[in-house]
N, C-alpha and C positions, 0 to 999 in steps of 0.2 A: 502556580494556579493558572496563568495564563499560556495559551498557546494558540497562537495567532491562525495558524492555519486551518482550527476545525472552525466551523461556523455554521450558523442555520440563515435560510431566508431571513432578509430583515424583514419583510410582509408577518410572516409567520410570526415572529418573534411578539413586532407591534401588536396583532392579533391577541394575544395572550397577555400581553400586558395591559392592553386594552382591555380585557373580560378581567382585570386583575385591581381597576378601576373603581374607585365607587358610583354608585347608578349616578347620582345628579350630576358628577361627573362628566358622563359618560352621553347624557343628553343635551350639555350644552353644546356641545361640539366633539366634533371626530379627532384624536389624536392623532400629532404627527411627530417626526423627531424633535422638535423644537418646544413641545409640549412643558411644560416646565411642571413636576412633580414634584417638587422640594425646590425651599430656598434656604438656603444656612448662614444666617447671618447676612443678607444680602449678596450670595450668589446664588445662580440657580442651578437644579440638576436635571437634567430634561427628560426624555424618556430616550431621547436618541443617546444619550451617556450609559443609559440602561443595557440601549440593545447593543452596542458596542462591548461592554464589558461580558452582556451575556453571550456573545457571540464567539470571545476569545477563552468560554469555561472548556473544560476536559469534558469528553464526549458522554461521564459518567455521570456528570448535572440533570440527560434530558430526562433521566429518570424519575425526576422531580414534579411534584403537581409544581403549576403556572404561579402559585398563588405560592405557594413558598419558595422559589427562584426569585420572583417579583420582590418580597421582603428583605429577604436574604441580600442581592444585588443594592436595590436601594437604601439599605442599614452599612452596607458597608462604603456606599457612594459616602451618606449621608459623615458617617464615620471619617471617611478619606480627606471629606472637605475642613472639617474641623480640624485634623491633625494639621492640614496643612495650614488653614487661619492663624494655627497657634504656633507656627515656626516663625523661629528670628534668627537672623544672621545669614551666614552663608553655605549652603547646601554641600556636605561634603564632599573629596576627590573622587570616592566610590560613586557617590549619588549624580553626582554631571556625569561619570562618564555612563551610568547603566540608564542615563536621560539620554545619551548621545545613542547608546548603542538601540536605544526603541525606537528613537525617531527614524537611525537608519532603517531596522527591520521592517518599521509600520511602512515607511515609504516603498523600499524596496519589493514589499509584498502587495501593496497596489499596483506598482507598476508590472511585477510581472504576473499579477490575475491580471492583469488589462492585457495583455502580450497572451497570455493563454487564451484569452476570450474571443479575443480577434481572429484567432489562429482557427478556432473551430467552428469552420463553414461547411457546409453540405454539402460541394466543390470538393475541398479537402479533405472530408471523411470519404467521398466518392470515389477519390482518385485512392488512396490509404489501402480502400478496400478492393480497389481492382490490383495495386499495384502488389497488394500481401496475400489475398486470398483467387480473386477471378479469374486474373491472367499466370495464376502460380501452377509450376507444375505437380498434377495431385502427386502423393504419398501413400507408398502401398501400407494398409496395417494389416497386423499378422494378432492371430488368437492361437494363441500356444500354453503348452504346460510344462513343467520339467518338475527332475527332481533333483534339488542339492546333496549332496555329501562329499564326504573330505578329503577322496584318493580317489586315484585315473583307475583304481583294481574293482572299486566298490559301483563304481557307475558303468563299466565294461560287464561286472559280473551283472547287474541290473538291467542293462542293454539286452545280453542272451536270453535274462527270465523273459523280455516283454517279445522277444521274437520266436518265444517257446509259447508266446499266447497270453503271457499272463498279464492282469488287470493293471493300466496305465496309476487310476487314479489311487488304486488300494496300494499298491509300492511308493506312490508317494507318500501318503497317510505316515506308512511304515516305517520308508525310510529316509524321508527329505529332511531337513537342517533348515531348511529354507520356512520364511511366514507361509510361503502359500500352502503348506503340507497340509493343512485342516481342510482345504478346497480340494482334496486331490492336487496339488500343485498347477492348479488353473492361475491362470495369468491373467486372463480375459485381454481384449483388444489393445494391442498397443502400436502407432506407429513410429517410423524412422527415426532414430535419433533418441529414443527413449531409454534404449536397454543399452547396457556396455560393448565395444566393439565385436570381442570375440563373440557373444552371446549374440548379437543382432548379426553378425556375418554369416553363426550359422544356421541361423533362420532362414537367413533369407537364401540359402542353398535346399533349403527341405524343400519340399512337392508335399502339397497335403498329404495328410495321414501318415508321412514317415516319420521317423524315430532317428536322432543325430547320434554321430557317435562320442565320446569323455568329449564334452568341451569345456577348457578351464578359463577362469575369470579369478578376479582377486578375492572372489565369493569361496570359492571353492572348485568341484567338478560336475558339472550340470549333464543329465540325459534328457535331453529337449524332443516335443512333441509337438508339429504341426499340425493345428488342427484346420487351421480355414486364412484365405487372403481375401484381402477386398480393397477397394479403391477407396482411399478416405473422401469424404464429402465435404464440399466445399461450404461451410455455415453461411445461410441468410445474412445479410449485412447485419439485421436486427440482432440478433446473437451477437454479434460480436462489436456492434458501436460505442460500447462504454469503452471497450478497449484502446481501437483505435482511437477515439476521440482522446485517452489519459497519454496515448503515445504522440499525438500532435499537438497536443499542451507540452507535454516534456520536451519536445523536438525544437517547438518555437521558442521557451525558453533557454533550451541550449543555447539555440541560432543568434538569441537577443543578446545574451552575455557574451558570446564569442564578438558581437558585431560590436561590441562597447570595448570590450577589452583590443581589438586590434589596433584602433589610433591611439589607446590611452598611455600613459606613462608613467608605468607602474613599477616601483623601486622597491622591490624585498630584500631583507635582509637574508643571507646566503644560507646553507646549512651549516652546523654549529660554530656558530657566528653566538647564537643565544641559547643557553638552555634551556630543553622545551620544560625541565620541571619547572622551571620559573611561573609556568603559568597558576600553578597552585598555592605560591606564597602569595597568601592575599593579603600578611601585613605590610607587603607593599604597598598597597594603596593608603596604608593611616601615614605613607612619608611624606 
């Protein structure tokens, strides 16, 4: 049920739990995390225990009116606390270690949103975007069409019909193998690095308007059609910020783990040294 890395604003969330409130509530004062919404037996549950739980739900939760999350979440706080009131003894081998292993993840996942958050300044989106798009050298795209079929004899014979005149897009319809055959085998814009080598090497040998001769691919035997060249366009930065900004979060957190792992001294166990099926006998843990 939990998964740490989807979450919504904690503003937003409060917000809603807030309007999720009863009025007199709601006029005494303004909630905040510390809010206490439930006490069970003399502990309390706050609302900040709320927006944390709801914050670690599957992305498929927000689907939910505010007013049945708000229940939901705090019935099953309320729930949580009780079960645990009513434990005696000592917490089993399974339950410390899958305490040990949250505490790492919850820490470890503050620390590196703090390390992503830092990382993305307007400086370094700046530089990101001069350094992958501004100062890049463009890339020619090519708008072509072809037709597939399964022998160098069938795409040779297909080659003479179109230099006898005959209709590019209707031979495709006809006899392509290929998805695009319903388009006439239109491809529409694609640039460098898109299509497979032989296919893109010999594109980029046509002169508009010409006709290539059998060129084979692992597809099969292509009769390719260039129709037009153009110089790809460099996107506004706004186009394309979410991206760079997901790539200088990942970058920084690379950077941060490498910079932790070089002094550290780290002693793994070697390859089959343990079998990896080991990891699915779980009544090792009841030893």
């Amino acid at each position: 049920m939990l998964e740490r890395l989807k979450s919504l604003p904690v503003t937003a969330i409060a917000a809603l739990a807030f309007a999720a409130l009863p009025a007199n509530a709601q006029d005494e004062s303004t909630p905040d995390a510390d809010t206490v919404v439930a006490t069970v037996d003399g502990t309390d549950i706050t609302l900040g225990h709320m927006i944390a739980l709801r914050s670690s739900l599957p992305q498929q939760y927000d689907q939910l009116p505010p007013e049945v999350l708000f229940d939901g979440i705090l019935n099953q706080l309320v729930q949580q606390t009780l079960l645990s009131q009513s434990f005696e003894g000592e917490i089993s081998r399974r339950g410390q270690l899958m305490l040990e292993n949250e505490r790492r993840a919850t820490v470890s996942s503050e620390i590196l949103a703090g390390v992503a958050e830092r990382a993305v300044t307007e400086e370094a989106v700046q530089d990101a975007y001069e350094a992958q798009y501004a100062n890049a050298d463009q890339k020619t795209e090519y708008k072509a069409a072809h037709i597939l079929v399964e022998t160098e004899e069938e795409a040779a014979s297909l080659i003479e019909e179109l230099r006898d005149g005959a209709d590019f897009a209707a031979l495709a319809k006809e006899h392509s193998t290929g998805p695009s055959s319903a388009g006439g085998g239109d491809l529409g814009w694609f640039a460098t690095g898109t299509m497979v080598a032989p296919f893109e090497e010999a594109v980029a040998d046509l002169e508009p308007g010409t006709i290539s001769d059998p060129v084979k691919t692992q597809f099969g035997w292509h009769v390719i059609r260039l129709n037009e060249t153009r110089m790809q366009e460099t996107p506004e930065l706004g186009e394309v910020r979410a991206d760079l900004e997901q790539q200088i979060r990942e970058t920084a957190i690379e950077a941060h783990v490498a910079e932790l792992r070089e002094p550290a001294d780290i002693d793994q166990i070697g390859d089959g040294e343990i079998d990896p099926a080991l990891i699915s006998q779980f009544d090792l843990l009841e030893n």
